[in-house]
Structure formats: C-alpha cells, structure tokens
C-alpha positions, 0 to 999 in steps of 0.5 A, spaced: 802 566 110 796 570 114 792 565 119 786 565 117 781 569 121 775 566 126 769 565 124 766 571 127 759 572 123 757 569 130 762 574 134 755 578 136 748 577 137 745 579 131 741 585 132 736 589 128 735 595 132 731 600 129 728 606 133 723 609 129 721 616 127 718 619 133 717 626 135 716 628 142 709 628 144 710 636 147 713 638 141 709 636 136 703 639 141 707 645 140 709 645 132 704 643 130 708 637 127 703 631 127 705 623 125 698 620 123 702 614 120 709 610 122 710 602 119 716 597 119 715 591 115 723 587 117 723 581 112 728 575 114 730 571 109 736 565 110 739 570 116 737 576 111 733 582 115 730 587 110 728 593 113 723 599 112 722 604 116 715 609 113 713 615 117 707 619 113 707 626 117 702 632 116 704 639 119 697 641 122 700 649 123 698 655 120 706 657 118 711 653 117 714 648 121 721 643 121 720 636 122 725 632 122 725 624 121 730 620 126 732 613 128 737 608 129 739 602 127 744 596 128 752 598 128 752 592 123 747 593 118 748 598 112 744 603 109 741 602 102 736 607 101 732 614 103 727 618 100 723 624 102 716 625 099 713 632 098 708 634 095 708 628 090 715 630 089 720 625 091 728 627 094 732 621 093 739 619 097 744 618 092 750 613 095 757 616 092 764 615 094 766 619 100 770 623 096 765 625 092 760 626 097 765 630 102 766 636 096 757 637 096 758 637 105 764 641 105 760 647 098 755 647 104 759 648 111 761 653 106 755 656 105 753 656 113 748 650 112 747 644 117 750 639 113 751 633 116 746 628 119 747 626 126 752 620 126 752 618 134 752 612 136 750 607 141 751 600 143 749 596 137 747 602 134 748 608 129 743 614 129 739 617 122 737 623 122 734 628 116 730 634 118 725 637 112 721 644 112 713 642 111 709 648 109 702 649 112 698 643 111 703 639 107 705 632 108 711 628 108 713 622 106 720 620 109 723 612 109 730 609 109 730 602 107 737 598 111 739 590 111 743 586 115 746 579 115 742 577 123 749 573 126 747 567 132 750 568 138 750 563 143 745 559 140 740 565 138 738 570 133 736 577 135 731 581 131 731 588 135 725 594 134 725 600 139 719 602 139 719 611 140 713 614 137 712 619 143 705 620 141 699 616 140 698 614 131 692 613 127 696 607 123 702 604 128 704 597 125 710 593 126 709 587 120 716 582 121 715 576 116 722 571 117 722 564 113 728 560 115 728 553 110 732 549 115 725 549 119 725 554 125 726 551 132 724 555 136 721 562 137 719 568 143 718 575 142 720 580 149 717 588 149 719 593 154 713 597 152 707 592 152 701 592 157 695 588 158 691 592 153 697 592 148 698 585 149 691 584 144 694 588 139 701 583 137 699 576 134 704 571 132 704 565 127 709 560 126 709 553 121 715 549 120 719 555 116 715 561 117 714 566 122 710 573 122 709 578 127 704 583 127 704 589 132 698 593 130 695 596 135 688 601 136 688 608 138 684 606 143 688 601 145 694 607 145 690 611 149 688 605 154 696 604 154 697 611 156 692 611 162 696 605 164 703 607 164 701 614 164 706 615 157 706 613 149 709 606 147 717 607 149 721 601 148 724 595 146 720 589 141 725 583 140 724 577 137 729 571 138 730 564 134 733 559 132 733 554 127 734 546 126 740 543 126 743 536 126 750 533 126 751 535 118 755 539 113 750 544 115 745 547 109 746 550 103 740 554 100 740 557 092 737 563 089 737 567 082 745 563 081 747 565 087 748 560 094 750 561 100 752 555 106 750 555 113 755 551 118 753 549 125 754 542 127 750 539 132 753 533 138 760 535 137 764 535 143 767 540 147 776 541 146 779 542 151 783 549 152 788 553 155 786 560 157 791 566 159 787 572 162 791 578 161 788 584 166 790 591 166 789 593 174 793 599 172 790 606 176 786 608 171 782 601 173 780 604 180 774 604 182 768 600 179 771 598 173 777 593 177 771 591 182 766 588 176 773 585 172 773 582 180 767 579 180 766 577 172 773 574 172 771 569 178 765 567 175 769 566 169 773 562 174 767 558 176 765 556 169 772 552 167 771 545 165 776 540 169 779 539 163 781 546 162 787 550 164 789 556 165 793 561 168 792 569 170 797 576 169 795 581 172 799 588 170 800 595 171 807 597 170 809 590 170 806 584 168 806 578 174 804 571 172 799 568 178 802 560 177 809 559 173 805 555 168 798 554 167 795 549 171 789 545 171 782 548 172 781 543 178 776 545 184 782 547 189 786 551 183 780 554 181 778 557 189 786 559 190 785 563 183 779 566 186 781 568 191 788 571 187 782 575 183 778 577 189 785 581 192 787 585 184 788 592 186 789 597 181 794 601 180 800 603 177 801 604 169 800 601 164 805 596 159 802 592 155 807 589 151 811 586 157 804 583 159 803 580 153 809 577 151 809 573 158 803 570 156 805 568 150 811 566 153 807 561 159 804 557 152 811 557 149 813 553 155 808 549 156 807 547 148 815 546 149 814 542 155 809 538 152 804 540 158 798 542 154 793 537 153 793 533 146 789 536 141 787 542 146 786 550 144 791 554 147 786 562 148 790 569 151 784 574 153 787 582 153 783 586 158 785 594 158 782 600 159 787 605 156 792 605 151 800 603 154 804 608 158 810 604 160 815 600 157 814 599 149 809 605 148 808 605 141 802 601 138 805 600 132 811 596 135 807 592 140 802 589 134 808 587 131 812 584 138 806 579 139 805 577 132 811 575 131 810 571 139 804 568 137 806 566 130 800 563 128 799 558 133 794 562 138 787 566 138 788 573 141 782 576 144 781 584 147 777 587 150 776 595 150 773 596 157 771 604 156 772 610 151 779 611 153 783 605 150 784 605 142 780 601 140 783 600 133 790 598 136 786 592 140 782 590 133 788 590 129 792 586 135 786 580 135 785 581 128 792 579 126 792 574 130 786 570 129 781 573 134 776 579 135 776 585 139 770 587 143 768 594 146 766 593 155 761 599 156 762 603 163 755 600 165 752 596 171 752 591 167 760 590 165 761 585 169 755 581 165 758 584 159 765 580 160 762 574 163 758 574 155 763 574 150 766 569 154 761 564 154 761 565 146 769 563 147 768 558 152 766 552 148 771 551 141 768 546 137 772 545 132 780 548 129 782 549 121 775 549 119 776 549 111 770 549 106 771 546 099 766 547 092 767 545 086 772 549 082 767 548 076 761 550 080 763 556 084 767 563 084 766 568 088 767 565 094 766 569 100 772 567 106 772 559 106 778 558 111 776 559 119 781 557 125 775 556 131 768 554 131 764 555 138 758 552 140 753 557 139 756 561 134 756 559 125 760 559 120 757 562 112 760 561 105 757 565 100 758 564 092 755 565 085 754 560 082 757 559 075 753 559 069 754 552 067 755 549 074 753 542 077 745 541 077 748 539 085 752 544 089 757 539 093 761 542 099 765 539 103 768 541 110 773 539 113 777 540 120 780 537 127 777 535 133 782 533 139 787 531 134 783 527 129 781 530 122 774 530 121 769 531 114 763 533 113 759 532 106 753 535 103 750 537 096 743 541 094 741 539 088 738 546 084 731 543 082 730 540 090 730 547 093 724 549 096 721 554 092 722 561 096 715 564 098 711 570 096 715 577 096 711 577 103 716 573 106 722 575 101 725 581 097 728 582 090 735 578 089 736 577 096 741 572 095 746 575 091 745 582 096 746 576 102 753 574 098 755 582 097 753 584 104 758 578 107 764 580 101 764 587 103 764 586 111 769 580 110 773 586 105 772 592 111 776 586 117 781 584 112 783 591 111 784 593 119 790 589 119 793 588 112 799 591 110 799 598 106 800 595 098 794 590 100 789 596 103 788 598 096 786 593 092 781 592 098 778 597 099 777 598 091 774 591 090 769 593 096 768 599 094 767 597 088 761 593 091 758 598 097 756 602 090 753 597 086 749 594 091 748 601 094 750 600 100 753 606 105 759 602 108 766 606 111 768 607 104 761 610 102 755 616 103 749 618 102 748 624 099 740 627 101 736 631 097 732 637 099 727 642 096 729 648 093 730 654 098 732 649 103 739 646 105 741 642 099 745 637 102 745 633 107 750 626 108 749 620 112 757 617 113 758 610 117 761 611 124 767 609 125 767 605 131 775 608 135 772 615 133 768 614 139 774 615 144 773 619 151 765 618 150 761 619 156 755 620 153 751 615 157 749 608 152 744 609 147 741 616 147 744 622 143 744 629 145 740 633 141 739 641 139 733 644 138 734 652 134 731 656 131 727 657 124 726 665 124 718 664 125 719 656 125 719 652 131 724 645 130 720 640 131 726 635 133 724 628 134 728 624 138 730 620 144 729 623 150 735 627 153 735 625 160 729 620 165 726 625 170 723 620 175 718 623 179 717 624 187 713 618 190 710 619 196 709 613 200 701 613 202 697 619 200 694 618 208 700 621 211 700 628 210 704 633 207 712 631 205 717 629 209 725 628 208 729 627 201 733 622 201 737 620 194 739 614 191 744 615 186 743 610 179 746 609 173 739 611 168 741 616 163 742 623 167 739 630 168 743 635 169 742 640 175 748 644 172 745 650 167 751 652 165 752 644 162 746 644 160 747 650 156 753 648 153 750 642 151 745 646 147 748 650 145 748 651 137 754 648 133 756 644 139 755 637 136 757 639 129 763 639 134 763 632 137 769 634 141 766 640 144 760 636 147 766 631 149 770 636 152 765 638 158 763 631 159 770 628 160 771 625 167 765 627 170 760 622 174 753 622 171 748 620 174 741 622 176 738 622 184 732 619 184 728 623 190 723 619 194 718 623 199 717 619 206 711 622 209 710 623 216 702 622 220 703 629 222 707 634 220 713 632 225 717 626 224 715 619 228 720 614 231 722 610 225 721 603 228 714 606 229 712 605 223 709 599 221 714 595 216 713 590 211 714 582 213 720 578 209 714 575 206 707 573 205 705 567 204 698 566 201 695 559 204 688 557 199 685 551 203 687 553 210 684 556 216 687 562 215 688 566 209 695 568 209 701 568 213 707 573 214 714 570 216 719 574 218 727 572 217 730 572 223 736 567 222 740 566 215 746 562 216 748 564 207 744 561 201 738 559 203 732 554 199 726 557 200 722 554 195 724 547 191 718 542 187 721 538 182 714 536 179 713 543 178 720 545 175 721 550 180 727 551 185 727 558 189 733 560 193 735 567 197 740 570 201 737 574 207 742 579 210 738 580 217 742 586 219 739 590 212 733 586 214 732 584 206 734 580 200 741 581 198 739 576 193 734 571 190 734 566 184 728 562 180 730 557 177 726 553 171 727 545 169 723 547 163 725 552 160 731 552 162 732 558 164 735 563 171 732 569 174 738 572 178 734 578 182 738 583 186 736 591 189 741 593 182 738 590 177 734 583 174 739 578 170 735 572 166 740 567 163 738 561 159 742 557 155 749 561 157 745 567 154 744 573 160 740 579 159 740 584 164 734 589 167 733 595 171 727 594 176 721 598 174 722 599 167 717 595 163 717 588 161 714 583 156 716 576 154 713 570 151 717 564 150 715 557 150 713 554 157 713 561 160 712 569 160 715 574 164 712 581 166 714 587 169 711 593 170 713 600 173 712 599 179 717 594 180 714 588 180 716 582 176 712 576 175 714 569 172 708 565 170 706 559 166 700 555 164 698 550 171 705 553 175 705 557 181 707 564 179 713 566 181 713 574 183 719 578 184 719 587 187 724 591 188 720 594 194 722 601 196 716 602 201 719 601 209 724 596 210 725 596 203 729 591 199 727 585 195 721 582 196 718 575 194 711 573 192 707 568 190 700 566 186 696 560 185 700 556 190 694 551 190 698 549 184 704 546 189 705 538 188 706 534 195 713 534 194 714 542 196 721 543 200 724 549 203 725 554 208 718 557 205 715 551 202 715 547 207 708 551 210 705 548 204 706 541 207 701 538 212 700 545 217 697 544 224 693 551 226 692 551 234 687 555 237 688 562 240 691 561 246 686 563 253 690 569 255 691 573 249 687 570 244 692 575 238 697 568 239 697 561 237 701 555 235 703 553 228 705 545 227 710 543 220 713 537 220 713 536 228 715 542 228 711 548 233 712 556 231 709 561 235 705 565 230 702 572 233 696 577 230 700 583 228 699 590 223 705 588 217 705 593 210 702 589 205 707 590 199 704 585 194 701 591 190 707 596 190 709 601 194 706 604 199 702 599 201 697 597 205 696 596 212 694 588 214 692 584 220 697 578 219 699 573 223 706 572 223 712 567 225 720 568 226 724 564 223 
C-alpha cells in the first residue's frame, strides 16, 4: 500500500508573481509602441488568487510595428485564458490536449513561423509572451487571466507582484481585493520600487475579513518618482497575511455544492525528531557551494532542540557516518558537529546509494535498539548536486533500493543544489517515500535557501493526519491522508457536496501526538455560512475551480511516482479536468490565435521543472532577441538583459577620475564578450534552449562594478591622507556638542552596541580592526518580533523563522504593524517606528568603506539605554578645551574619562561620497 504523502499544500510560500507587460522605455521611444494603460485586478478568496493582467497599447508610428505582450507568473499557478483585441475583434486562446496543440506548432515550424511563446523559467516563475503586429494607430488590447491556490509557508501567505512598465502610464493600477472568512490576523505590504512621492499613491484598508489594496499612482507621481530614482517603476510589490487560527479542527467553508477544509491547529506541541543530514561533498561541490552547505549546515546545527537527534553522512565516493549512531542534539554534541561540519571538503565522486542506504540503516539500529525517543519522527535529508557516478549509477534501481529500505516508516527530503542534478530522480526518491523535493539555486543566498526549507521541516506537529466526512455528504474528495503537519504549514480538503447531503457538513480529523491518538471534531452548517460578498472580492464559482485546482495538482504528484499501469488512468482524469476548467497544466496547451496574414499559431505549454538542467542563465531574468520585420522594428517588451551599474565618482570637487577598481557581485551579468553576446542574440538560439545553454555552461557570470577614486589634482595622494569616515557618528540632541565621532580601536568579537528594553531594541556588531569595518551587525526588535542581519553582502530580515535576503542599494519598502523598513539606491537602510529611535544601516563604499550605522531620533532613547554606543546616552560630562590645545577636551560616561579630539572626519550619513565635518572624536 502507498504511504500517503506529506501535506505539501505548505511546501512553498505561496507566491503570486506577476511581471506585468512592459515595454522598455528606449524601445518603445524608438517603435513608436505606446502603453497608454496597464491594470492587475488579483482577487483572494479562501486562499484562491484570480488574477488579471490588462495592458491597452497604441502604435503611435506612421508604419507598422510589433508589440509583444510578456509577463511572468508563478510556477505553481495555471494559465486559464488570454485573448487579444484588435480592431474590435477578439483573438481567443484555445486550451487543447498537448497533442492536439502540438500538430498546429509543428504545421507552423513547418511553415517558417516563430511559433512557440517563451516558456523560460526562473525561481517561483514561468514567463508568458505574445507578439502582435499593430498598424499605424491602431490599438491592442492584450489580457491573460491565471490562478493559483496561495500555500502558507512558515505561518504566512505571499502575494507577489513584479511591477516593470519601463515607462511612465497614463492609467497604472494594481487593485488586490483578498477576504479570508476566518478573520485575517495580520497584514504588511513590502515594494522594492516605491519612493516618498509613490507612497501616497498606494492606500490599504482592512476589516476583520477584508483587505484591498490599491496602487494607483499619477503621472505626475511616475515622473516625481523618475527624477528620484532616475528610472520607471521597476520592482517587487508583496503583500503578506495570515489568518485566525485556534487549537480546532480548522475551518470549512462552502460554496455553490462545493466545500473546502483548512487545517492548521494552533498550541500543539513540538515532536521530537531524528534527523539524518546526507551531504554530497563530492569535487563537483568545491568552491562555493561546499562553503554555503558549510555555513547553512552549522546553523541548522544550532537550531536543534535538546530533545532532537541526529547524525551527519557525508559523501562523495564513499559515504562515511560522523557518530555511529545518532546522538542527542546536546550543547557539546552540537559544537563537535560543528566543528566536523566546519572541515567537510569536496572531493571525489559521487554515490549515492550507498550513502543513502547507510542513513537508513543508522535509523534501523536505533529503532531496533529502541534508542529513539518514543513517539518521535525519524527525517533523512538528501543534498546532492550531480547525478550519482560511482557505485550503483542507475536512477532507476537507487529509487527502488531506498524505497524498499525505508519502508514507509521514514520521510525523505532532497534537495537539488544547481542545474546539474536530475531533479525528476530526486522528486520521485522523496515522493516515494512520503517527502518533497526542493531546487537550491546557485546564488549568494544558498545557504539562506537551505537554512529556510529546514525550518519548514523543523517543527512536525502531528504524524497519520486523516480527515473523515460523511460517506452521504461528500464525493470527490481531494487527498484526505497526510503522514506530517509542521508548524507554519496547512493541510486542504476539498469535495463536492452530494445533492442531498446533511444541512451540516461534519469532519473529523484524527491523528498521533507523542504516541498518543488525537481528534479534532468541527461541523459548518450550510445556512450559517457568511454569505460571500460582492464580485469585488470574489469570482464565479470560485469553490469548485479551488477544488479542480487542488485535484489536478494533487493527480500531477501522484504521477511522478506511480508505477506504468497507474499513470494512465491519472493523467486521463486530470487531463480530463485541465480542459474543463481550461487550465493550462502539463497535459495542456494554449493554442493563440492571430490576425490574418500574421503568424497563425502560437503555443503557450507548462515548463517542466528537470527540463532546466545545466541552466545558468542568472535566476529570474530571460534572454530575449529582437529581429526584424522587414521595414518593422520589434517592439519587444521584457526584462532587462544585463544591470549596468554606473561609474561613481567619490566627490565632484576632486578632480578628473582616478584609478578603476573592480568589485565582482553576483547581480544579473553584462557580457564584455561580443562574440557571446552575438550568440545570445542570435536569430533561432532560444528556439534552441540548448544552443544558448551550451555557450553558457561552465562559465562565471558576473558583472564588475566599476568605482572611480578621484585624486585633488591630477596625481594620486597618500591614501592615509585622506580624510576617512569614523566607525560612527552619534548625534547627541540636548547636549553641549551636537554630535560625537567614535572610532573602534579594540574588538574582542560580538560587541553590544546598543541595547534599551523599553524601546525593544538591542543592536549588536562585529568590528574587524584590521578592515576597520563592520564585518557584521544585527537589529533586533521586541515588537514585532523581527531580526535584521547586515553584512557588506547583503541584508537578511527574519521573523517568525521566516528570512528574506536583500541586496544593498536595490530599493525598498516595508510596511508592517510596529515598523517600516526603506531602503533607497544609495545604499541606506533605515528601520523606523512611530516614537522609537530610527535605526539606520549603509553599506558605505566611500573611504574606509564598509558597513556603517546611523542613528536618528535618538532623543526617544529611555534612561536605561546600554552598550558600547548606548552608554553615551547616559549622564555625560563635556570637560572644557584644555589650555594648551583647546582642539581637546575630556568626556566622562559612567566615572568613565575619554579623550575626545576636534578632528576632520567624512560625514557618511547621506551616502557616498560625503562631506567633510568637524567632529570631536574618541578611541575605543
């Protein structure tokens, strides 16, 4: 009998990511292509999102012009419908069984015409592309329609909107309209495009089970922005929630004879669980990929509760186990596994059967031994990176050595760190055996990647969840047995109802804690169901579409590891369901209709997530070709290729520029390399992905981001000449000077800057006195409970076990109760709240560059300020100038004398390349 699978409708943050149509601002300069209009009306109903993206364009040129509509969505959403309007005449999109849809594609390959729509992927996204050509004056109405069930993910659901007009638009909205009939808890918004002159065009309302939110901005408030950021509106816009929850059989809502059954108890406690990490350190890891496995592995290390065990196999060629039996997550087992995980090297081949097999065998023993806690999850984790090449090599034989091992009685997890691993072998070895599988993009955030999908595995709940309705109420009924429940995660069961079912729906769900059987009893009377409300916040038959959605995505897993007589009967059923309900799924396509005279058939088909192996191309952008219409220019509309980062000169005063110096970063790459940027553009290379895919292989990509250091004259000075930013500034408002610069001079490791418990706020840092610069520093809050980790790499926000990771100098906005965190393009993170200090973060490329901190509104400090910094908020005596050399003078803190000296030092605050100050200062 199959083990039931995990309920993995929590397996990934729930994402909406929507790019919407743009067209680059030069292009459309050139072609004439205008967007006079561009809307997103997202509807959220009971975790349903329907989406519609509108974009109204007009061809302003006096000759013919292509204008192509594109945009991205999630990996997990389904396309349900996209048309065309022109000339009053509508061009439909017909879904169709792949098959069928394939003979149009292939009649019009034959033909010479372009007939595929761009199906590239990123991260979390698939990109939609259609290209239309528009007579002189004419306009063109394009719009896709798509949905997804939104998934919480470590206690939140995630609505993502990628805002990328390129240009300025006379009607710009975005209209997101959510009801949640439990009651929404709680509600923040975050944008990585707003300014202070866009702020005013987004407004948010909430009541108990409504939110909307509104983007609407001007054209004057477009432009205002534009001479701002000196770019169009270019970014992210999230809107994250969660909803009311207590320690119950969750909650069932019914609409139109269909029901569907939220699950996720609040107050249980933690199981305690066994947890083997299996880690590829063959040669294919060297390099960065080992190092981030390093550094994620001894965080995870750090997260063990007590109660936990635990043991590590490392692999390459052979596998080899760190303890012969797992052992207790106690404070000095987990500092000598660190210390193991700190000296993993990569070398070697890679066999992974045998590796698997001796983790499984770890758990054996100790089940037979009966050294397992009673009552506790028994978890294996599988990190590879490449497909196995020594020992037992077929896929084929591995899945069914470690199924028959396991047996049912553990969870297997795997995780594909990069492009070169077969990512169907490692879905189908955790599907079979009651786990997930999980991509790890190559990125500065790899680590940050592993430490996340842990924390989702990190706190199971409950084991043998099984739901039970009514024989005479419910058919249809969607997966209703699940082997875990983690905290933050959800289970959902959906059903039609019968036509004579009960006036009340009755569930019960039942399952183990720590041993010990455990039910849960709920009913929903159909007439005591909150009337839904107005179409503004809902869509036609929203229910039953939620119900096909699940079925169909639930049929698609159970294929992936079904033997070759079941397959059949799941993939007739759920593509039975795709054309129905006119969803574009694995089984489907879309089939686009043009005008006469153009090219007749374009295909739109879902993206395969293991058709992405030896993909490098960097995460989130696509590679686009512009060509040729005869006399028509392309007016292709798209994400930008390559991040061009401009030369920066440290002060206008200093004179013409002086030396280059290079800093390499992972952004999206520009390419100094002609011949590779004529092979990317070339015609017919992405109708080729693996031409595009053979140049890039094995190749760096990177961009040099090139800063200008600017000598007085014409000749380099002394670099200790110039005058350098101190370790920081501190304002002093009610003192006898203004201001006070300190320097660091001795660190002995983490030191506690700042700590004031009545304003729930502490502030810690790591100075390296021979960089002179923060190698690190940490803000943390009481309320909301949230940490900001800043390094010269990148800043991580974490809250609720939840970390987000941003690159310095790309821009930020964050509203969220308690706090708002901006950042804007200079570098400058500020974390602010109504009667708190501000708490400002730089990454300060100026001299002596580094990470800087700032402080604003410190007069809000309370008397019980502490730390190396916060102690000059306290009692300080100002002595006077002394007689000899009235440039010093004595500081007291605390009994404590500090000389302080009037010095030149860089004011840093408002970003590079500063201003010179007159500052007294003091050594620390």
């Amino acid at each position: 009998m199959k083990t039931p699978a995990p309920a993995w409708t929590c397996g990934l943050a729930l994402v909406l990511l929507l790019l919407l149509a743009v067209l680059q601002t030069t292009t459309a300069q050139k072609n004439g292509i205008d967007i006079y209009s561009l809307t997103v009306d997202s509807k959220v109903s009971s975790r349903f999102a329907h989406t519609v993206v509108t974009s109204r364009v007009v061809n302003k040129a006096d000759t013919m012009q292509e204008a192509t509509f594109q945009m991205e969505l999630p990996k997990k959403a389904f396309i349900t419908n996209f048309s065309m309007i022109i000339d009053g005449v509508t061009y439909p999109g017909n879904i169709k069984e792949k098959a069928a849809a394939q003979e149009q594609y292939s009649a019009a390959v034959a033909r010479g015409e372009s007939a595929g729509l761009v199906k590239a992927t990123g991260r979390k996204m698939e990109q939609f592309q259609v290209s239309v050509s528009v007579a002189p004056a004419a306009k063109v109405t394009f719009e896709l329609v798509y949905e997804e069930l939104l998934k919480r993910h470590l206690g939140v659901y995630e609505l993502l909107l990628k805002v990328q007009p390129q240009q300025v638009v006379k009607h710009l909205q975005m209209d997101i309209h959510i009801f949640e009939p439990q009651g929404i808890s709680f509600l923040e918004t975050e944008s990585t495009f707003m300014t202070g002159e866009l702020e005013n065009a987004l407004t948010t309302s909430q009541t108990q089970t409504k939110a909307h939110i509104l983007f609407k901005p001007t054209l004057s408030q477009q432009q205002k922005s534009l001479e701002q950021q000196d770019t169009v509106i270019n970014g992210n816009f999230i809107v994250r929630y969660d909803v009311n929850r207590t320690l119950s059989g969750g909650s069932i809502q019914i609409e139109n004879g269909y029901f569907v059954h939220y699950f996720a108890p609040e107050g249980l406690p933690t199981i305690p669980k066994n947890v083997i990490f299996v880690i590829d350190k063959s040669g294919s890891m060297r390099g960065k990929k080992i190092q981030q496995t390093r550094e994620a592995l001894i965080k995870i290390l750090d997260d063990l509760s007590p109660k936990d065990q635990f043991n590590l196999v490392p692999f390459s060629e052979e596998a080899t186990q760190w303890k012969p039996s797992l052992v207790p997550a106690s404070a000095e087992n987990v500092k000598e596994a660190r210390t193991y995980a700190a000296g993993i090297q990569a070398q070697g081949g890679t066999n992974i059967n045998s590796a698997m097999l001796m983790a499984v065998e770890l758990l054996e023993r100790a089940t037979r031994e009966e050294l397992l806690p009673s009552g506790s999850v028994s978890l294996i984790i599988l990190l590879t990176d490449g497909d196995p090449t020594v020992g037992e090599t077929s896929p084929e034989k591995i899945q069914r050595n470690v199924q028959d091992a396991i047996g049912g009685q553990y969870s297997l997890f795997c995780l594909g760190f990069g492009f070169d691993v077969s990512y169907a072998f490692l879905e189908r070895l955790a599907l079979d055996n009651g786990g997930l599988a999980r991509r790890i993009y190559e990125d500065s955030d790899s680590a940050l990647q592993l430490e996340d999908f842990y924390q989702e595995v990190a706190n199971p709940l409950l084991t043998a969840v099984a739901f039970e309705y009514p024989s005479n109420a419910v058919e249809d009924v969607t997966q209703d047995n699940f082997r875990l429940l983690f905290k933050g995660s959800e289970m959902v069961v959906a059903g039609k109802l019968r036509d004579q079912s009960p006036d009340v729906l009755s569930a019960k769900i039942s399952g183990q804690l720590l041993m010990q059987n455990i039910t849960f009893q709920t009913e929903s009377g159909m007439a005591e169901q909150e009337e839904f409300p107005s179409p503004k916040y809902i869509f036609y038959n929203f229910m039953e579409r939620l119900w096909a959605f699940l079925t169909i995505q639930q049929l698609l897993e159970q294929i992936v590891s079904a033997s070759d007589t079941e397959k059949q009967a799941l993939k007739t059923r759920a593509l039975g369901l795709s054309l129905n309900y006119s969803f574009v799924t694995p089984l489907t396509s879309m089939v686009v209709t043009k005008p006469e005279g153009q090219e007749q058939s374009q295909v739109a088909e879902k993206p395969v997530e293991n058709k992405n192996r030896h993909r490098n191309v960097p995460l989130g952008h696509g590679v686009f070709r512009y060509h040729s219409m005869g006399n028509r220019r392309s007016g292709m509309t798209g994400v930008n290729f390559s991040k061009t980062v401009a030369a920066e000169n440290f002060s206008s005063r200093l004179g013409p520029p002086g030396p280059l110096h290079h800093r390499h970063s992972s952004y999206p790459f520009s390419n100094p390399n002609p011949r590779l940027t004529d092979m990317m553009l070339a015609p017919g290379l992405l109708s080729d992905p693996s031409g595009f895919d053979g140049v890039l292989r094995g190749m760096d990509l990177m961009i040099t981001e090139t800063i200008s250091t600017s000598p007085p004259s014409g000749k380099l000075p002394d670099p200790s000449a110039l005058t350098q930013a101190p370790s920081v500034i501190l304002p002093l408002p009610g003192q006898s000077v203004d201001r006070l610069c300190v320097d660091i001079k001795h660190s002995q490791g983490p030191m506690n800057l700042l700590s004031d418990p009545d304003q729930g706020i502490e502030v810690t840092g790591h100075y390296e006195i021979e960089k002179a610069q923060f190698s690190w520093i940490k803000v943390t809050f009481r309320n909301p409970q949230l940490q900001v980790h800043a390094t010269p790499e990148h800043v991580v926000v974490t809250q609720n076990r939840r970390s987000s990771a941003y690159k310095w100098k790309n821009t930020l906005f964050s509203v969220m109760p308690g706090l708002k965190m901006t950042e804007d393009k200079a570098g400058l993170l500020l974390l602010s709240s109504p009667d708190k200090v501000t708490i400002g973060l730089l990454f300060w490329d100026g001299p002596g560059q580094g990470l800087r901190l700032l402080l604003r509104d410190t007069d809000r400090f309370s008397r019980h300020i502490s730390g190396t910094l916060g102690q000059f908020y306290q009692d300080v005596l100002w002595g006077p100038p002394t007689e000899a050399d009235d440039s010093k003078r004595t500081l007291s803190v605390q009994g404590h004398d500090h000389s302080a000296t009037r010095e030149l030092k860089l004011d840093y605050q408002e970003g590079a390349p500063g201003t010179e100050i007159s500052c007294w200062s003091v050594e620390l």
